[in-house]
C-alpha atoms as an extended CHARMM CRD file, in Angstrom:
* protein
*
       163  EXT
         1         1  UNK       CA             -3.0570000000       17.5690000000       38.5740000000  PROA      1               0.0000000000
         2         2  UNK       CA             -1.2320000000       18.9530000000       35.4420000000  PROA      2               0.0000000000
         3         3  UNK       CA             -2.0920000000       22.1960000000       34.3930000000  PROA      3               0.0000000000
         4         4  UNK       CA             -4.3380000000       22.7880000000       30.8560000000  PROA      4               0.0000000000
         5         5  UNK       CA             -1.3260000000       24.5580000000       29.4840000000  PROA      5               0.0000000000
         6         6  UNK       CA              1.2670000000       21.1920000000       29.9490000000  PROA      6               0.0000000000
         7         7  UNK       CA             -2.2780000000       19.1570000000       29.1510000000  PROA      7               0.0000000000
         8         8  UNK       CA             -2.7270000000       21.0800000000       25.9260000000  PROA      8               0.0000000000
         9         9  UNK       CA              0.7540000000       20.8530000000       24.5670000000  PROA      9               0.0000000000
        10        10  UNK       CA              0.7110000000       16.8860000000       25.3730000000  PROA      10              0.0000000000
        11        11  UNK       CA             -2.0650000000       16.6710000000       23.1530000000  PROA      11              0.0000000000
        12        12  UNK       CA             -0.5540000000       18.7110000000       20.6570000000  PROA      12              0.0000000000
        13        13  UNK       CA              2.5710000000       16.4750000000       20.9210000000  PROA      13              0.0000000000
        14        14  UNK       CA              0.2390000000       13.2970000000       20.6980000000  PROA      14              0.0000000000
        15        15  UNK       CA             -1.5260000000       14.6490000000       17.4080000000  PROA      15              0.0000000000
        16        16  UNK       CA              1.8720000000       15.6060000000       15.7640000000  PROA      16              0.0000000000
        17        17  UNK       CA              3.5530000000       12.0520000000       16.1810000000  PROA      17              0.0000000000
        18        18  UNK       CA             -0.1140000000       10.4660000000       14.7940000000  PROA      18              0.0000000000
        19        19  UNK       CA              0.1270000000       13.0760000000       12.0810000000  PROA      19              0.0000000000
        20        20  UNK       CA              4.3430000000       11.5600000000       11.2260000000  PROA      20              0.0000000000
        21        21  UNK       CA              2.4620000000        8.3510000000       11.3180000000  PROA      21              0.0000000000
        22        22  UNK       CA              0.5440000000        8.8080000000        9.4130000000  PROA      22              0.0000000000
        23        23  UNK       CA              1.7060000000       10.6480000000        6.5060000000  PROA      23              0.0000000000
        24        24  UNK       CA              5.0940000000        8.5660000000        6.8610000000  PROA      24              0.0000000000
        25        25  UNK       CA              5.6050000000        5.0540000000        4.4370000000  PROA      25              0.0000000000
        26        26  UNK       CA              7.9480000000        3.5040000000        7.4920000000  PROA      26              0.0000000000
        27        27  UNK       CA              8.2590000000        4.2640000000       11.1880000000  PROA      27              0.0000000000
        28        28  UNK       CA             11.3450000000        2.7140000000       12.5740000000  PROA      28              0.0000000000
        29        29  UNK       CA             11.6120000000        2.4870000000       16.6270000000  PROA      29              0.0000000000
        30        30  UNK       CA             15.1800000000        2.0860000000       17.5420000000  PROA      30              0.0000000000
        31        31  UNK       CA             17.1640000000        2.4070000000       20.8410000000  PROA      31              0.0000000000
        32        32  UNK       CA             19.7260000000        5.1050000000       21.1540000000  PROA      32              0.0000000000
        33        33  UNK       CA             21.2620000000        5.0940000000       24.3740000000  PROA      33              0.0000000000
        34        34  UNK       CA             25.0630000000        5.2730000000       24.2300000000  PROA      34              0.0000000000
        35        35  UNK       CA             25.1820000000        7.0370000000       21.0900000000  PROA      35              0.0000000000
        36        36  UNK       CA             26.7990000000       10.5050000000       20.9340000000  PROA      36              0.0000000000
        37        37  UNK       CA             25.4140000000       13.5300000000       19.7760000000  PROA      37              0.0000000000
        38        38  UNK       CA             27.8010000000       13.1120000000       16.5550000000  PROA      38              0.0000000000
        39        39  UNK       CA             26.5090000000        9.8110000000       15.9920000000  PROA      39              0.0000000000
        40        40  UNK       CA             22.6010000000       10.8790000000       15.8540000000  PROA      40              0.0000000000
        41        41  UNK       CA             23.7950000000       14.2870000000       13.7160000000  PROA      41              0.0000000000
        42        42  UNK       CA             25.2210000000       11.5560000000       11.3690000000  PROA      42              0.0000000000
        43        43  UNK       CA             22.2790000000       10.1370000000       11.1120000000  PROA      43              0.0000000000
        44        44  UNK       CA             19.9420000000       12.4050000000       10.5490000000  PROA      44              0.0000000000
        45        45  UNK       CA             22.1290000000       14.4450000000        7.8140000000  PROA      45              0.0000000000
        46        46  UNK       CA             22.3100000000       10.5140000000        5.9060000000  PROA      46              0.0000000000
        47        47  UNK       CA             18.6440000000       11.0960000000        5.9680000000  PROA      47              0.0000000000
        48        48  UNK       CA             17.7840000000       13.9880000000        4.7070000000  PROA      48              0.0000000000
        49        49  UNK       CA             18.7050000000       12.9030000000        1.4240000000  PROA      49              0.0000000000
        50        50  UNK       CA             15.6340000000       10.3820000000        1.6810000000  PROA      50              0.0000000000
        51        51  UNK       CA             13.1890000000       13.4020000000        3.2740000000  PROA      51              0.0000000000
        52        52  UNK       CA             12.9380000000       11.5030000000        6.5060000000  PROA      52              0.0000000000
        53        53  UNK       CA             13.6350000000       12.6230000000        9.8300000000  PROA      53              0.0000000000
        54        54  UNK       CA             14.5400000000       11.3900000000       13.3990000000  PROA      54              0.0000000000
        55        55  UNK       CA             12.6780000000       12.3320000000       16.6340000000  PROA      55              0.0000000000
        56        56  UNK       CA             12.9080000000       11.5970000000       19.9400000000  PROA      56              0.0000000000
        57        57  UNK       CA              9.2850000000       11.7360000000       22.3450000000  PROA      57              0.0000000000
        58        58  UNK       CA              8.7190000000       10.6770000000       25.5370000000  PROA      58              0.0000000000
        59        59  UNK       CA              7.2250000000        6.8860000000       25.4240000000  PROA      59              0.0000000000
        60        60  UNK       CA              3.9610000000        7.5540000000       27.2730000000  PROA      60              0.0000000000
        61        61  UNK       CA              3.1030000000       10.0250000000       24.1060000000  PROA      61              0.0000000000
        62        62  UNK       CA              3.7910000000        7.7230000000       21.6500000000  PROA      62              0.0000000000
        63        63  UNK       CA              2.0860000000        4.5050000000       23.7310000000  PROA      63              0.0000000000
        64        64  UNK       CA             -0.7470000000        7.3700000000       23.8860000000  PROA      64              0.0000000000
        65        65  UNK       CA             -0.6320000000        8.1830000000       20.0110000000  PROA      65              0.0000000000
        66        66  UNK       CA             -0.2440000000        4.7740000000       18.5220000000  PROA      66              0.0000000000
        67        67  UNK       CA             -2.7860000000        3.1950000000       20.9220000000  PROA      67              0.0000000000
        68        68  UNK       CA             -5.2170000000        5.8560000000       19.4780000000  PROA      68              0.0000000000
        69        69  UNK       CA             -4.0750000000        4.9240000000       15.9020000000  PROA      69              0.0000000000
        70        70  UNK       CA             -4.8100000000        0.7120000000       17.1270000000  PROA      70              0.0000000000
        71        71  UNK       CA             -1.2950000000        0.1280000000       16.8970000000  PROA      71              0.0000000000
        72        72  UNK       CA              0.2290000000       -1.8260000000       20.5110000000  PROA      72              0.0000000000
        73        73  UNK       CA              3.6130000000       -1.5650000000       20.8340000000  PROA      73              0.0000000000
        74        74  UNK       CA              3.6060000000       -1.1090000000       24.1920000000  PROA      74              0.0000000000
        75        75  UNK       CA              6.3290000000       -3.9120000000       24.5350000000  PROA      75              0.0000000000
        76        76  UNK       CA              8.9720000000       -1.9720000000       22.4050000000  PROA      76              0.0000000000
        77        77  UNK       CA              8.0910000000        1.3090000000       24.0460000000  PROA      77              0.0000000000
        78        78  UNK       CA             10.6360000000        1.1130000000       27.4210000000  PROA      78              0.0000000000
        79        79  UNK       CA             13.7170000000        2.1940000000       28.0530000000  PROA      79              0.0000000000
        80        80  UNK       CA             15.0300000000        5.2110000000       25.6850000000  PROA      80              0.0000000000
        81        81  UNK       CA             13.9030000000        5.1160000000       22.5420000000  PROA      81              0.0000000000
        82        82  UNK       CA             14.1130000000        7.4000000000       19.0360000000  PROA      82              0.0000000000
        83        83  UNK       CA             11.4130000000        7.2840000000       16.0150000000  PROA      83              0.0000000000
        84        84  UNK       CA             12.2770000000        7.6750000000       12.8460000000  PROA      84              0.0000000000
        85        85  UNK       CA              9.4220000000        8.7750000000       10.3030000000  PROA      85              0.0000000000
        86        86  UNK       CA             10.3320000000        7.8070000000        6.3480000000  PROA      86              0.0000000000
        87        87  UNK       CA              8.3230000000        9.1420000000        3.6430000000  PROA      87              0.0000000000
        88        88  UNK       CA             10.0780000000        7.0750000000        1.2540000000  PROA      88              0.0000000000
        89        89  UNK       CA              9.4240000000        3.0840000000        2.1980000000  PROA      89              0.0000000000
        90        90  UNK       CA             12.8890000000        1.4270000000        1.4910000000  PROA      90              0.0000000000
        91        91  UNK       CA             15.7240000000        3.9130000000        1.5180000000  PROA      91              0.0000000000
        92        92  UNK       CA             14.8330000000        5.1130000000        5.8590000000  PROA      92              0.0000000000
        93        93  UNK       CA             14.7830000000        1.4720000000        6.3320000000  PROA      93              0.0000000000
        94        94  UNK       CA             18.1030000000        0.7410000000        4.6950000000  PROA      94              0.0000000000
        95        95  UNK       CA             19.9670000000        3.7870000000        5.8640000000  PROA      95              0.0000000000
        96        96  UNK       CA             19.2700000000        2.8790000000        9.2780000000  PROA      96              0.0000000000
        97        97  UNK       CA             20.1070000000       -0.2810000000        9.1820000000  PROA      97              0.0000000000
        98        98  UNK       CA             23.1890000000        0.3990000000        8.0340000000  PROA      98              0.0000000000
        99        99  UNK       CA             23.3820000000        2.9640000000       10.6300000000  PROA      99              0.0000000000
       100       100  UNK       CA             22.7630000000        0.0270000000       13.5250000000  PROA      100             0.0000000000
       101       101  UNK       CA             25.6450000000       -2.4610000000       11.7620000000  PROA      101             0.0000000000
       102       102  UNK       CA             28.4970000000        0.6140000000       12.0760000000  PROA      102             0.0000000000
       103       103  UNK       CA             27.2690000000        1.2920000000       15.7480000000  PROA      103             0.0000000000
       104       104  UNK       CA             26.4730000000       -1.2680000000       18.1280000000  PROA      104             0.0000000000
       105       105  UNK       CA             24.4490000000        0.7990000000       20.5460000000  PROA      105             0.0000000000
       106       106  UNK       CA             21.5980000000        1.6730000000       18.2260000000  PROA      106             0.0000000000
       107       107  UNK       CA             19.3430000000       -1.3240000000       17.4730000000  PROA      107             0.0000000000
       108       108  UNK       CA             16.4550000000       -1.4710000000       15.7870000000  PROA      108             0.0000000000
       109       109  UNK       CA             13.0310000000       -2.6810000000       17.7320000000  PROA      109             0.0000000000
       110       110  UNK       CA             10.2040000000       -2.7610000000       15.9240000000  PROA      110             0.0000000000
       111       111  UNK       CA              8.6580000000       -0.5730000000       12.5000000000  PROA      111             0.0000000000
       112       112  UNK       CA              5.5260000000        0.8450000000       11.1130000000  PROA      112             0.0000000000
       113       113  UNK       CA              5.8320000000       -0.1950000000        7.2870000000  PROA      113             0.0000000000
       114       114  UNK       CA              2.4300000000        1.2320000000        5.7870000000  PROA      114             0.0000000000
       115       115  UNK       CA              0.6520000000        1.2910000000        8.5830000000  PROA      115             0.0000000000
       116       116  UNK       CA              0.8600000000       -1.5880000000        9.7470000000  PROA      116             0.0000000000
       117       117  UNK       CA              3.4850000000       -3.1350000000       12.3580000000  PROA      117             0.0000000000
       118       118  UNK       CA              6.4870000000       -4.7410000000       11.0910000000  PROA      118             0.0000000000
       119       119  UNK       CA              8.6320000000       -6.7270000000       13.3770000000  PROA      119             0.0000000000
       120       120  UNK       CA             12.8530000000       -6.8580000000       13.3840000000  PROA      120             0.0000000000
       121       121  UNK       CA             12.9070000000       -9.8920000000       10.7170000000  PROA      121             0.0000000000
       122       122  UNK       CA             10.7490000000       -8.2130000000        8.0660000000  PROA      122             0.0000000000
       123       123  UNK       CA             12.7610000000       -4.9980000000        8.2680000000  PROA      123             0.0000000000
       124       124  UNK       CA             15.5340000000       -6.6810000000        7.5020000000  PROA      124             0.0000000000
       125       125  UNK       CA             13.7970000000       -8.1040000000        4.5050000000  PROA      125             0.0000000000
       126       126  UNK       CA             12.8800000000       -4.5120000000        3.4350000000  PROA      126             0.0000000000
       127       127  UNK       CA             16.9500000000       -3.4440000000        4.2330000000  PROA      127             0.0000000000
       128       128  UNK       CA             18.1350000000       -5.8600000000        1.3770000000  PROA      128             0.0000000000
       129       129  UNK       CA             16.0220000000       -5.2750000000       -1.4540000000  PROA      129             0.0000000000
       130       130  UNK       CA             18.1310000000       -3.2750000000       -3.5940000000  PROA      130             0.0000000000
       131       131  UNK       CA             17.7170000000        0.4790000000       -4.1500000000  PROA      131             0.0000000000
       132       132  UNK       CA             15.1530000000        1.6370000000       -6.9750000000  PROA      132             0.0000000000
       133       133  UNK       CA             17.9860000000        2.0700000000       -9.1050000000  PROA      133             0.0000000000
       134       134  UNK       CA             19.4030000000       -1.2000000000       -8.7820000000  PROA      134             0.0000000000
       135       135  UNK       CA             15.8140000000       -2.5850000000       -9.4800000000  PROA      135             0.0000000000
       136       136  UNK       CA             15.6060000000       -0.8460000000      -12.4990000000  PROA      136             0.0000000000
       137       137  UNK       CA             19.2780000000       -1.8650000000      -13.5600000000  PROA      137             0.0000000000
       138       138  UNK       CA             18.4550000000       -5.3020000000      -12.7940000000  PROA      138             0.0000000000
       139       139  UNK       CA             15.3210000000       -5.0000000000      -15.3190000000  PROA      139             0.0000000000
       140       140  UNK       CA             16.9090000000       -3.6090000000      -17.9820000000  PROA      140             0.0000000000
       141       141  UNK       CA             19.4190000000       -6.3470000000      -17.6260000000  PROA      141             0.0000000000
       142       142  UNK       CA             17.0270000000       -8.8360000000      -17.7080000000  PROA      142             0.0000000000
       143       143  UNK       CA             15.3220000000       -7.2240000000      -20.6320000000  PROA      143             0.0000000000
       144       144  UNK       CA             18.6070000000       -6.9060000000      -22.7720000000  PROA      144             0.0000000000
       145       145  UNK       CA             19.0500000000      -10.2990000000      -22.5950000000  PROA      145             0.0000000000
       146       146  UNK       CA             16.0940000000      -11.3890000000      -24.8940000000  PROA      146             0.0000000000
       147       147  UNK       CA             17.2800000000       -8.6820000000      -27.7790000000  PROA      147             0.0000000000
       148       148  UNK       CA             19.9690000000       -9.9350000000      -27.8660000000  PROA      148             0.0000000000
       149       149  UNK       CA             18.7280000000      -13.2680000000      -28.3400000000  PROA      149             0.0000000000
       150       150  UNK       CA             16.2750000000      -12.0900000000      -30.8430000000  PROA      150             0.0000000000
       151       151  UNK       CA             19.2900000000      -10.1530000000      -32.5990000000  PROA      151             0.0000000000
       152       152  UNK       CA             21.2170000000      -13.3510000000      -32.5920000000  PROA      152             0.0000000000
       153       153  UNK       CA             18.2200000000      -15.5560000000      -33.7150000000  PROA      153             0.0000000000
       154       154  UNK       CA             17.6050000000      -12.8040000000      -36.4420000000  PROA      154             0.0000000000
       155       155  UNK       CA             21.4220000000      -12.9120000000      -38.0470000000  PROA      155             0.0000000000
       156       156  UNK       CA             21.3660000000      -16.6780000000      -37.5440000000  PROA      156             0.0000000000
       157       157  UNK       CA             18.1680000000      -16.6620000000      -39.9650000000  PROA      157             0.0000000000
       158       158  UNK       CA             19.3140000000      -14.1530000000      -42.4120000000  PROA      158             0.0000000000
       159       159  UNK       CA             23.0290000000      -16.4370000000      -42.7140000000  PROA      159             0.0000000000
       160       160  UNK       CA             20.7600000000      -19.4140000000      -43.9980000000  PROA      160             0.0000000000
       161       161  UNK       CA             18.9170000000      -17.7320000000      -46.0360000000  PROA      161             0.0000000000
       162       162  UNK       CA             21.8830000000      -16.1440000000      -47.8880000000  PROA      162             0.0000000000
       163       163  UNK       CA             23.5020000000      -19.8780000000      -48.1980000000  PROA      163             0.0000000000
């Protein structure tokens, strides 16, 4: 039988990966074996520009925290395994997707995307919307294009009425 000390900080460990699930817009469970310790510090310094982070728990805390939570992803949850915990919903998701096309060794299993589980094809659906800026680029763009029209329309008119 464990002791209540190792019992208490389990707990504690459970409650603090419910807590990054919680307060996090996208969870992404990916494999990491065969990476190197430059590859993951890579990572996680690409991410701190987005205020997300990358941990790695045993799997019988997070099977333990998520089932709590209603969440079973107990098929994704063998073998070795790191979470990463996004505030931000699209840019996590894209840098590590990115991340998984440079190295072949980390793949992607399964996400969290607001709660709710997201399997591999709609995170790559989230990984290639364009950034917020290139949203609002695209918008503007788009927007442009009818004041221009109306500018054109508008000098058209005025010509015929000088004539």
């Amino acid at each position: 039988m464990a002791s209540a000390k190792i019992l208490e900080n389990k707990k504690a460990i459970v409650s603090e990966i419910q807590e990054k699930v919680k307060s996090s817009e996208s969870v992404i469970i990916f494999t990491y074996q065969g990476l190197t310790v430059a590859d993951l510090s890579s990572l996680r310094k690409s991410l701190k520009s987005t205020d997300s982070e990358v941990k790695i728990y045993k799997n019988t805390l997070v099977r333990r925290a998520l089932n709590d939570m209603d969440l079973n992803l107990d098929a994704f949850l063998e073998g070795p395994n790191a979470i990463l915990f996004g505030k931000d919903l699209l840019e996590p998701i894209k840098a590590i997707s990115e991340f998984a096309k440079e190295h072949d060794k980390a793949g992607i299993r399964v996400g969290i995307i607001s709660g709710a589980k997201a399997d591999l094809d709609v995170i790559k659906e989230y990984a290639s919307i364009p950034s917020r800026e290139g949203l609002l680029t695209m918008l503007a763009g788009g927007m442009i294009q009818y004041v221009r029209d109306l500018s054109i329309s508008l000098n058209l008119y005025a010509e015929q009425l000088e004539k």
